[in-house]
GUBA-101646 format. One record per atom (N, C-alpha, C): residue number from 1; x, y, z; atom name. Coordinates in steps of 0.02 Angstrom, whole numbers, padded with zeros to 5 digits. Each point is the difference from the previous one (the first is absolute). Example, Ala and Ser with C-alpha at 12.3 -4.5 7.8 and 13.67 -1.06 7.14 Angstrom:
BEGIN
ATOM   k      X      Y      Z  a
ATOM   1  00660 -00284  00390  N
ATOM   1 -00045  00059  00000 CA
ATOM   1  00045  00060  00000  C
ATOM   2 -00018  00053 -00036  N
ATOM   2  00042  00059  00003 CA
ATOM   2 -00039  00055  00037  C
end
This chain:
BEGIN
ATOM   k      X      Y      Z  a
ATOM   1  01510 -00029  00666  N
ATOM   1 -00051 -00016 -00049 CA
ATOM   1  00019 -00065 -00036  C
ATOM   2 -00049 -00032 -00009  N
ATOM   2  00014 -00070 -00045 CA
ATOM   2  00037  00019 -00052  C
ATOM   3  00041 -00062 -00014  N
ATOM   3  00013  00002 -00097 CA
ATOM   3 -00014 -00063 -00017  C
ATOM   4  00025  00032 -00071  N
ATOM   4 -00023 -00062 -00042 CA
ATOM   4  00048 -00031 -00040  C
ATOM   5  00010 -00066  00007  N
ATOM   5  00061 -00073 -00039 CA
ATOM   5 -00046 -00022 -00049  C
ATOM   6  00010  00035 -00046  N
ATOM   6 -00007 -00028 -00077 CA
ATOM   6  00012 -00075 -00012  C
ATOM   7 -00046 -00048 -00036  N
ATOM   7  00038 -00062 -00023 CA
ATOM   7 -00044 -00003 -00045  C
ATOM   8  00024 -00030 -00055  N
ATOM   8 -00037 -00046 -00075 CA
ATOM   8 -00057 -00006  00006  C
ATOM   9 -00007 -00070 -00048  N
ATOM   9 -00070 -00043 -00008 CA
ATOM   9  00027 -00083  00002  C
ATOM  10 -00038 -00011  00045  N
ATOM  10  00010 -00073  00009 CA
ATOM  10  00059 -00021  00049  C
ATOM  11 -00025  00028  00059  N
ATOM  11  00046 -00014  00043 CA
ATOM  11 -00011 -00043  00040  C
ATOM  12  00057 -00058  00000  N
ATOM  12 -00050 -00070  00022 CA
ATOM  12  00016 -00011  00071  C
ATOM  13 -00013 -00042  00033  N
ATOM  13  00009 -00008  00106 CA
ATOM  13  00072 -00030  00005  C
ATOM  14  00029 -00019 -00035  N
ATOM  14  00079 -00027 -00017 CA
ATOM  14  00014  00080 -00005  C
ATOM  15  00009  00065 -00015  N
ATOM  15  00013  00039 -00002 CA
ATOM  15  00012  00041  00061  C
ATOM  16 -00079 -00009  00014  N
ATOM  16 -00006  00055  00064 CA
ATOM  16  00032 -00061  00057  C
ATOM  17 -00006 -00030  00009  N
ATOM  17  00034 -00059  00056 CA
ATOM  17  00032 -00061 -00033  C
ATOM  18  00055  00001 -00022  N
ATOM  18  00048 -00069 -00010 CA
ATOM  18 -00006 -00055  00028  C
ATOM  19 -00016 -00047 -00014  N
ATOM  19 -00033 -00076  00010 CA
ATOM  19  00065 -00009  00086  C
ATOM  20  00050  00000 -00002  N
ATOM  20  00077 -00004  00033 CA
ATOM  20 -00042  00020  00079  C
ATOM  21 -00035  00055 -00007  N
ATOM  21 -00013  00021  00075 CA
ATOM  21 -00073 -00004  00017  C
ATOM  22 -00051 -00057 -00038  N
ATOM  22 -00034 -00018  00010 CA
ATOM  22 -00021 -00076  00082  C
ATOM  23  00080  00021  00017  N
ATOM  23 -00039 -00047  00062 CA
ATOM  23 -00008  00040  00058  C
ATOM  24 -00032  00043  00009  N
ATOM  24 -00011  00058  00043 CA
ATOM  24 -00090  00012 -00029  C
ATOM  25 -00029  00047  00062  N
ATOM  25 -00037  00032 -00017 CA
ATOM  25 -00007  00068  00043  C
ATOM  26  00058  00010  00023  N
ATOM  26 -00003  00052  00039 CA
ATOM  26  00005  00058 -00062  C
ATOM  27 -00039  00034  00035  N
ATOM  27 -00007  00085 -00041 CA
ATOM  27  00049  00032 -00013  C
ATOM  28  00052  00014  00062  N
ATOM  28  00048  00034 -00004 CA
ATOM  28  00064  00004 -00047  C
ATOM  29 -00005 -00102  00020  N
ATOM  29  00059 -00033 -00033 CA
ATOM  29  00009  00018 -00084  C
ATOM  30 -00094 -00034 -00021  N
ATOM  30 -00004  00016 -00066 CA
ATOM  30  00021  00064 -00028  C
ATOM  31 -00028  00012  00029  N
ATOM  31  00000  00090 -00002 CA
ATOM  31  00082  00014 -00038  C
ATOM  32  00047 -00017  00041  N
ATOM  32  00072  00018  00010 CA
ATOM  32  00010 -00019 -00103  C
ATOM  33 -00017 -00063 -00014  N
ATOM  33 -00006 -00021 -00060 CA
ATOM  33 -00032  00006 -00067  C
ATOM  34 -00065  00058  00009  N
ATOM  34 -00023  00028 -00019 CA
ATOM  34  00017  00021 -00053  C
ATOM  35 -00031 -00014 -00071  N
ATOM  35  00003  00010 -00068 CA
ATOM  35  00086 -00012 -00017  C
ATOM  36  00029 -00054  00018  N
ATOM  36  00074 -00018 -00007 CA
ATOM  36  00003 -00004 -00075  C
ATOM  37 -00045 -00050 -00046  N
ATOM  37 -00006 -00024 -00059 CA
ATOM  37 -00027  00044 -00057  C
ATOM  38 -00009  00076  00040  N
ATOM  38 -00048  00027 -00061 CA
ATOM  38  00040  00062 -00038  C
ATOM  39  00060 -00005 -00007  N
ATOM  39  00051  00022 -00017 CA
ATOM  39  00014  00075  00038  C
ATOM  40 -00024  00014  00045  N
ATOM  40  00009  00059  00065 CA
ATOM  40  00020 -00043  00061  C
ATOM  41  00062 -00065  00006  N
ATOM  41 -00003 -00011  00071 CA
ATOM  41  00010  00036  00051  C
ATOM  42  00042  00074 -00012  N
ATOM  42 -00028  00036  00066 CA
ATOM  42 -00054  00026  00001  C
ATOM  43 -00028 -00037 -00008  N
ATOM  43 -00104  00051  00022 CA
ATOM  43  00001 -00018  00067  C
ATOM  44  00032 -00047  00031  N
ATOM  44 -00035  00014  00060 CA
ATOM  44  00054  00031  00073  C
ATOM  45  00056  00015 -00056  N
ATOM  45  00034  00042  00041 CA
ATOM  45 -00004  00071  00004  C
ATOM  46 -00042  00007 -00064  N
ATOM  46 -00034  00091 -00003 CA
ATOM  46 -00051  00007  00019  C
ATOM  47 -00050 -00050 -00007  N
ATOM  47 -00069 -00004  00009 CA
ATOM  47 -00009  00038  00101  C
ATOM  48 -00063  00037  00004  N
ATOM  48 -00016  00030  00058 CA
ATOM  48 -00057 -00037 -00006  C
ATOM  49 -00035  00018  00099  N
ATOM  49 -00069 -00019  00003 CA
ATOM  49 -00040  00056 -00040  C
ATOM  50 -00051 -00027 -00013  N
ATOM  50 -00060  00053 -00046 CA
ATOM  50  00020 -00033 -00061  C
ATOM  51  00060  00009 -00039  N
ATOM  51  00003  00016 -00064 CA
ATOM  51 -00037 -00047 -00043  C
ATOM  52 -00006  00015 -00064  N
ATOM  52 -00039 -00043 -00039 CA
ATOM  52  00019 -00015 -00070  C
ATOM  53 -00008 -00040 -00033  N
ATOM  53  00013 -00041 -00045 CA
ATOM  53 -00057 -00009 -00047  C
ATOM  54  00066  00016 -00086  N
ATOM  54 -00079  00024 -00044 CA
ATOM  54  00051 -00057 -00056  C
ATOM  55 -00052 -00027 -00036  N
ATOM  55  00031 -00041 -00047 CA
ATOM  55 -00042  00003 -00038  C
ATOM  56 -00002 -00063 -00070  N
ATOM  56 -00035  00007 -00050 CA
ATOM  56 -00049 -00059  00002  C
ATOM  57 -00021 -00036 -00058  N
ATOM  57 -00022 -00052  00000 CA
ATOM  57  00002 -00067  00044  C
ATOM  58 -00039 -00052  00027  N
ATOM  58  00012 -00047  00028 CA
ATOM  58  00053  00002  00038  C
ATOM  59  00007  00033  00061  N
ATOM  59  00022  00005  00052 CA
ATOM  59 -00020 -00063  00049  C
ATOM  60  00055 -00023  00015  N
ATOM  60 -00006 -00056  00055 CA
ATOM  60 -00008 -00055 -00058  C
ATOM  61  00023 -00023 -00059  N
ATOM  61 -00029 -00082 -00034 CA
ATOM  61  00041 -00033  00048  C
ATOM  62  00007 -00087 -00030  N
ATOM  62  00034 -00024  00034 CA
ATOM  62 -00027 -00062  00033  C
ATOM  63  00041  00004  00042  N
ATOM  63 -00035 -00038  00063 CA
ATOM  63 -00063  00021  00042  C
ATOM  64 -00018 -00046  00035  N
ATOM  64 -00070  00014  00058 CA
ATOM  64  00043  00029  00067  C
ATOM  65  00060 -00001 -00008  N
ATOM  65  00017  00016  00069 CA
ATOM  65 -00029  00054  00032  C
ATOM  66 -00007  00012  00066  N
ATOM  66 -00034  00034  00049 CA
ATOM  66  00081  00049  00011  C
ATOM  67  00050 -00026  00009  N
ATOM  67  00053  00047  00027 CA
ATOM  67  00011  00061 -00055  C
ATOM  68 -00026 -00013 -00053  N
ATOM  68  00032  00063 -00051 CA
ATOM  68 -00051  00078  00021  C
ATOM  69 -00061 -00012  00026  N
ATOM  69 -00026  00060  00031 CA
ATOM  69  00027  00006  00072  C
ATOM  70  00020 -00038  00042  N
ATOM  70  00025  00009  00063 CA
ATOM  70  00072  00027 -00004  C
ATOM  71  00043 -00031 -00061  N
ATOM  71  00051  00051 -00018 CA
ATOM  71 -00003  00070  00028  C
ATOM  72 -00027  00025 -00065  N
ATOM  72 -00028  00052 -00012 CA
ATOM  72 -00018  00062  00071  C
ATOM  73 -00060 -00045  00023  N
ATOM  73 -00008  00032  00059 CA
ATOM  73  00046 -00001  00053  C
ATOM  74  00040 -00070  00006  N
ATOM  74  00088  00015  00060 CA
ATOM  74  00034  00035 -00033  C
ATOM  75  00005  00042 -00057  N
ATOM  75  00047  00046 -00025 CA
ATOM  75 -00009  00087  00019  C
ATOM  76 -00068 -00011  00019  N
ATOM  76 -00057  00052  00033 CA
ATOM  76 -00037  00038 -00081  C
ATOM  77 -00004 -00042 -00054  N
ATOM  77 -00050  00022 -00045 CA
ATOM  77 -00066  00027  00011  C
ATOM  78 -00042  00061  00005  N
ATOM  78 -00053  00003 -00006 CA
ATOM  78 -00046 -00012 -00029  C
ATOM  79  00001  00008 -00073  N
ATOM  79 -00044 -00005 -00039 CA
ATOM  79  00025 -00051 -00057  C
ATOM  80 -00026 -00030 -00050  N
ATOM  80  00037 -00016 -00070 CA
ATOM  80 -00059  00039 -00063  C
ATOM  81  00013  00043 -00018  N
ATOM  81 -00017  00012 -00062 CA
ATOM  81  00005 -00024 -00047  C
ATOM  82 -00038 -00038 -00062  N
ATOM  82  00024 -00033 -00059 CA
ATOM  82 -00063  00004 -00080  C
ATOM  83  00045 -00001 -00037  N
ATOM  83 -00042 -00016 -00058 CA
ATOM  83 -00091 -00057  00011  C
ATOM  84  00034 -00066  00018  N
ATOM  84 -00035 -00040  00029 CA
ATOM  84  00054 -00061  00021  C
ATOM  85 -00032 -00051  00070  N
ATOM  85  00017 -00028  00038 CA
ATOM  85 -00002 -00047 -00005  C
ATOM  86  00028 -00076 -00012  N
ATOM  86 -00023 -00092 -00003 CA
ATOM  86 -00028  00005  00064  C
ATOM  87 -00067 -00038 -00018  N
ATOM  87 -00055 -00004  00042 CA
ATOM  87  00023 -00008  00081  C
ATOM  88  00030 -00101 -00035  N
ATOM  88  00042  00012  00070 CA
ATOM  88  00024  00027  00047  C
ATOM  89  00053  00027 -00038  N
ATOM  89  00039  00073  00045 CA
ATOM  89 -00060  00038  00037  C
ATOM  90 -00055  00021 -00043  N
ATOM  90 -00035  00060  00036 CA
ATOM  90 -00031 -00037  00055  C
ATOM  91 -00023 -00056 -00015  N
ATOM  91 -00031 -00040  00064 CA
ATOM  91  00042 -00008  00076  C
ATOM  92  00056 -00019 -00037  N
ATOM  92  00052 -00009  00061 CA
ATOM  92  00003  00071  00039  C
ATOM  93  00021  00069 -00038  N
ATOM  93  00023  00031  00030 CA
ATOM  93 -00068  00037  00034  C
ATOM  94 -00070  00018 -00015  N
ATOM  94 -00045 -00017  00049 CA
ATOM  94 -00002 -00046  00065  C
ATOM  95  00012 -00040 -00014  N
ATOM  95 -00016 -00067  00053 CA
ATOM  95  00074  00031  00051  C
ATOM  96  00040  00028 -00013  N
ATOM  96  00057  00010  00040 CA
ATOM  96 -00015  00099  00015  C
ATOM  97 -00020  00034 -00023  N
ATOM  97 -00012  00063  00006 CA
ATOM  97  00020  00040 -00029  C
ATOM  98  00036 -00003 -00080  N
ATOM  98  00034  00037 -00024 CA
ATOM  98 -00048  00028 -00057  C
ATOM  99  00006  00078 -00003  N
ATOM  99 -00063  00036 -00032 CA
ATOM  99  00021 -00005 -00096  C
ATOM 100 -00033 -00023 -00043  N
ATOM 100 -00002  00001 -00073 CA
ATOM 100 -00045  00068 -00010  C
ATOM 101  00032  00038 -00058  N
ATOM 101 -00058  00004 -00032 CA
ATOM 101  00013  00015 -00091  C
ATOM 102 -00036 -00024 -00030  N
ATOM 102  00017  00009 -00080 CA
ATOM 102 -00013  00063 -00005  C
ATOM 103  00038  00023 -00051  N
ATOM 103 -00013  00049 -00017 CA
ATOM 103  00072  00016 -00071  C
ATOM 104 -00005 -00011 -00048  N
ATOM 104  00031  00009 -00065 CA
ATOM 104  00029  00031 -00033  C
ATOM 105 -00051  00071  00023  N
ATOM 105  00036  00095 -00005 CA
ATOM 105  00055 -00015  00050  C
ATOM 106 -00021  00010  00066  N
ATOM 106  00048 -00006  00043 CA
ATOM 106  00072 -00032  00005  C
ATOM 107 -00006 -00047 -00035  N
ATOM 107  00064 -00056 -00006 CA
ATOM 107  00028  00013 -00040  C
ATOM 108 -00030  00043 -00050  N
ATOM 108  00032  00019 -00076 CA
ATOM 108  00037  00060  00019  C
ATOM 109 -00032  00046  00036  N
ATOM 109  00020  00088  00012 CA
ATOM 109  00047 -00017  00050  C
ATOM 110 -00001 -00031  00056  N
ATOM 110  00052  00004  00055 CA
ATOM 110  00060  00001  00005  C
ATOM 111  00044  00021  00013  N
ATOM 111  00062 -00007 -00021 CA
ATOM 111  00044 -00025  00064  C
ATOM 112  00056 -00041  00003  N
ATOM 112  00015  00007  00038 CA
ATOM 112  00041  00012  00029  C
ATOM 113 -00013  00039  00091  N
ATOM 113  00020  00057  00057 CA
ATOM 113 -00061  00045 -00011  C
ATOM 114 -00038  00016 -00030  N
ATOM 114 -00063  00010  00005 CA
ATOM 114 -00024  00021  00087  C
ATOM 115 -00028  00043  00033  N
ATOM 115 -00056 -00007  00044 CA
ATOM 115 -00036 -00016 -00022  C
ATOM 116 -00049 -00055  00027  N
ATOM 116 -00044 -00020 -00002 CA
ATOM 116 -00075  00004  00071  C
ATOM 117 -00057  00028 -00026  N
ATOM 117 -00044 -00012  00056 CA
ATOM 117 -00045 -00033 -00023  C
ATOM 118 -00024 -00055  00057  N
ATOM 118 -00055 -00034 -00021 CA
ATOM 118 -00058 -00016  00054  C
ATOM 119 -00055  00000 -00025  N
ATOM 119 -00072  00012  00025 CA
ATOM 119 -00033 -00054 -00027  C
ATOM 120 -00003 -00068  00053  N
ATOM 120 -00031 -00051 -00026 CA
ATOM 120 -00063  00004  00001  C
ATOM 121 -00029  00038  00048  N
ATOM 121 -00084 -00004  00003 CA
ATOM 121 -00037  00008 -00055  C
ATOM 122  00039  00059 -00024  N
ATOM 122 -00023  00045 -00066 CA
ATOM 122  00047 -00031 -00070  C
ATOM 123  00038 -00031  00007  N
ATOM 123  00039 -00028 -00063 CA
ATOM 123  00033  00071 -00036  C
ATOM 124  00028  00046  00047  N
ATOM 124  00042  00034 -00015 CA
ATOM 124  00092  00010  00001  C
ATOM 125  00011  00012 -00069  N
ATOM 125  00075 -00018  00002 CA
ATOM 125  00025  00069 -00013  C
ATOM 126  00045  00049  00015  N
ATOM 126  00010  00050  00009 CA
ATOM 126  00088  00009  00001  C
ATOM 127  00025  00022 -00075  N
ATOM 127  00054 -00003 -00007 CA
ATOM 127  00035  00068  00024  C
ATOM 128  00034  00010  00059  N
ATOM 128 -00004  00075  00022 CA
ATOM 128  00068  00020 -00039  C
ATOM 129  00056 -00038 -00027  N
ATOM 129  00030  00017 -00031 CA
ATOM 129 -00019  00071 -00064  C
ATOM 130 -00034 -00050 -00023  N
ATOM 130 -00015  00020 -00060 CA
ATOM 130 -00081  00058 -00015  C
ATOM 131 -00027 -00022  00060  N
ATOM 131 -00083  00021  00033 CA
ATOM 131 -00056 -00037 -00055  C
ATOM 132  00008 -00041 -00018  N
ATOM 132 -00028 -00027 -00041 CA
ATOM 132 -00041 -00045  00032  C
ATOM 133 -00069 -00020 -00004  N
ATOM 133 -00048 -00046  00042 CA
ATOM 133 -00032 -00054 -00043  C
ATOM 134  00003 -00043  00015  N
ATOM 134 -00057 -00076 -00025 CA
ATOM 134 -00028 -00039  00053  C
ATOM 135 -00047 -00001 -00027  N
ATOM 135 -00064 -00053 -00001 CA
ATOM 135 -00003 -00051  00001  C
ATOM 136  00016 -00058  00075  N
ATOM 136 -00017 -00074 -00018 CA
ATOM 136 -00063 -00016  00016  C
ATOM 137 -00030 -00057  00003  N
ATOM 137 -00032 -00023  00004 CA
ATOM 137  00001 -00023  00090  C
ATOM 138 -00052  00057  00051  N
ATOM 138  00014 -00008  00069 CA
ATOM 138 -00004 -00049  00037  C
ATOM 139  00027 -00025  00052  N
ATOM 139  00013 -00050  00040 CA
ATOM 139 -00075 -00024  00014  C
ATOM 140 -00027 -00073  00002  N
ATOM 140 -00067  00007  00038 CA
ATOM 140  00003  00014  00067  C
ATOM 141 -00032  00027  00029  N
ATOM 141  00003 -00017  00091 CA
ATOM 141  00015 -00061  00020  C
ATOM 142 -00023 -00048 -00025  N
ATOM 142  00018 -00058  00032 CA
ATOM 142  00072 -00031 -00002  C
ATOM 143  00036  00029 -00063  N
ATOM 143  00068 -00010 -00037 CA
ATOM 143  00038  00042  00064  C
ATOM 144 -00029  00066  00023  N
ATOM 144  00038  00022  00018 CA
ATOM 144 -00002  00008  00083  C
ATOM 145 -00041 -00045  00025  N
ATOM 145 -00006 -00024  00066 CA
ATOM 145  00064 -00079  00011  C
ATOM 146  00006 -00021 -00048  N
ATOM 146  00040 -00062 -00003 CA
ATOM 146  00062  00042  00000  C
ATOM 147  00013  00042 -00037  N
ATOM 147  00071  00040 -00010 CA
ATOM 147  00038  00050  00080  C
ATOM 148 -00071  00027  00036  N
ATOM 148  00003  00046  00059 CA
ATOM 148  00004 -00053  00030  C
ATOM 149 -00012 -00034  00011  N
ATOM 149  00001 -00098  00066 CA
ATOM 149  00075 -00016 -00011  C
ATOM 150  00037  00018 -00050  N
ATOM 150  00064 -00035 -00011 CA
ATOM 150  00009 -00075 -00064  C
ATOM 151 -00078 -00012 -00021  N
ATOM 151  00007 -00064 -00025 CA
ATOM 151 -00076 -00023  00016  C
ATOM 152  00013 -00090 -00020  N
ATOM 152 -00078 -00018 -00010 CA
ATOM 152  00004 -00027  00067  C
ATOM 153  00043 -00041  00024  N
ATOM 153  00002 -00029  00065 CA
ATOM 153 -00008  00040  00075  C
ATOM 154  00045  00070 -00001  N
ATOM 154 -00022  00045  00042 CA
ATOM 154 -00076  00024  00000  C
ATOM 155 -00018  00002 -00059  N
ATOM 155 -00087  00016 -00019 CA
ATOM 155 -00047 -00026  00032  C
ATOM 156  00009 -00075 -00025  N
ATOM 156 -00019 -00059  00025 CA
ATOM 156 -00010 -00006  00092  C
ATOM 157  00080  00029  00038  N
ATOM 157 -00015 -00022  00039 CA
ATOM 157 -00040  00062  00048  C
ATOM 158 -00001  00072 -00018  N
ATOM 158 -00044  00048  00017 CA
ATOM 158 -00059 -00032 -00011  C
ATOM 159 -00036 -00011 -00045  N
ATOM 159 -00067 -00037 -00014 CA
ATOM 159 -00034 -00028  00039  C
ATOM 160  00062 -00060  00010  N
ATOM 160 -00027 -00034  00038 CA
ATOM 160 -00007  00033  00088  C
ATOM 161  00054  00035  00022  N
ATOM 161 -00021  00037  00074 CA
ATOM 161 -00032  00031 -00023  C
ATOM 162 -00022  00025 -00018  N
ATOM 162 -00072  00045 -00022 CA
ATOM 162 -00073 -00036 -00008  C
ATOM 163  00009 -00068  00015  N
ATOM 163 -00052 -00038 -00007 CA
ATOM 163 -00044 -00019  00067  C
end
């Protein structure tokens, strides 16, 4: 079952990916480097696929970089739960396939090692730890056709064979 890595508010892309291993864009690599700066550098030596990540406020500030959601996802992150997201960030990590969703209760109540289940269609967050449930605000279909494709470019290129 997923869990959940607790972090702050205002966690900036220097955090989740250190400028140092920014000449890469491999997934994996990042991955390995994964939240080095955000005062948990082993997150991505505990971190599993599925698991998910709940923080507070402005998640992702920072930079425009594209690698701080690809992090994430080479670390095998599922989801990021947060207070709310710098635009940026949320754009990026769309455009690359990594699922957001706000939600405030959630980020506040979660604790973390937490199970966590989540139901993007429906914007359900489901703390099985605790059995406690919230309410985000659900994925659109279209948000979440870019997310099932892997990203905007895989999307993109279904689309287009589909044309």
């Amino acid at each position: 079952m997923p869990r959940a890595f607790k972090f702050g508010d205002d966690v900036n892309t220097d955090a989740i990916i250190p400028a140092p291993y920014l000449v890469t864009t491999d997934p994996k690599e990042l991955g390995s480097h994964c939240m080095e700066g955000s005062g948990q550098p082993d997150f991505a030596k505990r971190v599993r696929k599925g698991d998910v990540v709940v923080a507070g406020e402005n998640f992702g500030c920072g930079s425009s970089r594209e690698h701080a959601p690809v992090a994430l996802t080479g670390a095998g992150v599922a989801c990021v739960i947060a207070r709310s997201f710098a635009r940026i960030f949320f754009r990026n990590a769309i455009n690359i396939g990594l699922p957001l969703l706000e939600c405030p209760e959630a980020a506040d109540a979660i604790a973390a090692g937490d199970e966590v289940q989540v139901d993007l269609a429906r914007g359900v967050i489901r703390d099985l730890t605790t059995g406690r449930e919230f309410q985000a605000e659900p994925m659109p279909d279209f948000m979440r056709a870019i997310f099932d494709a892997g990203g905007l470019v895989e999307f993109a290129k279904r689309r287009l064979q589909n044309l």
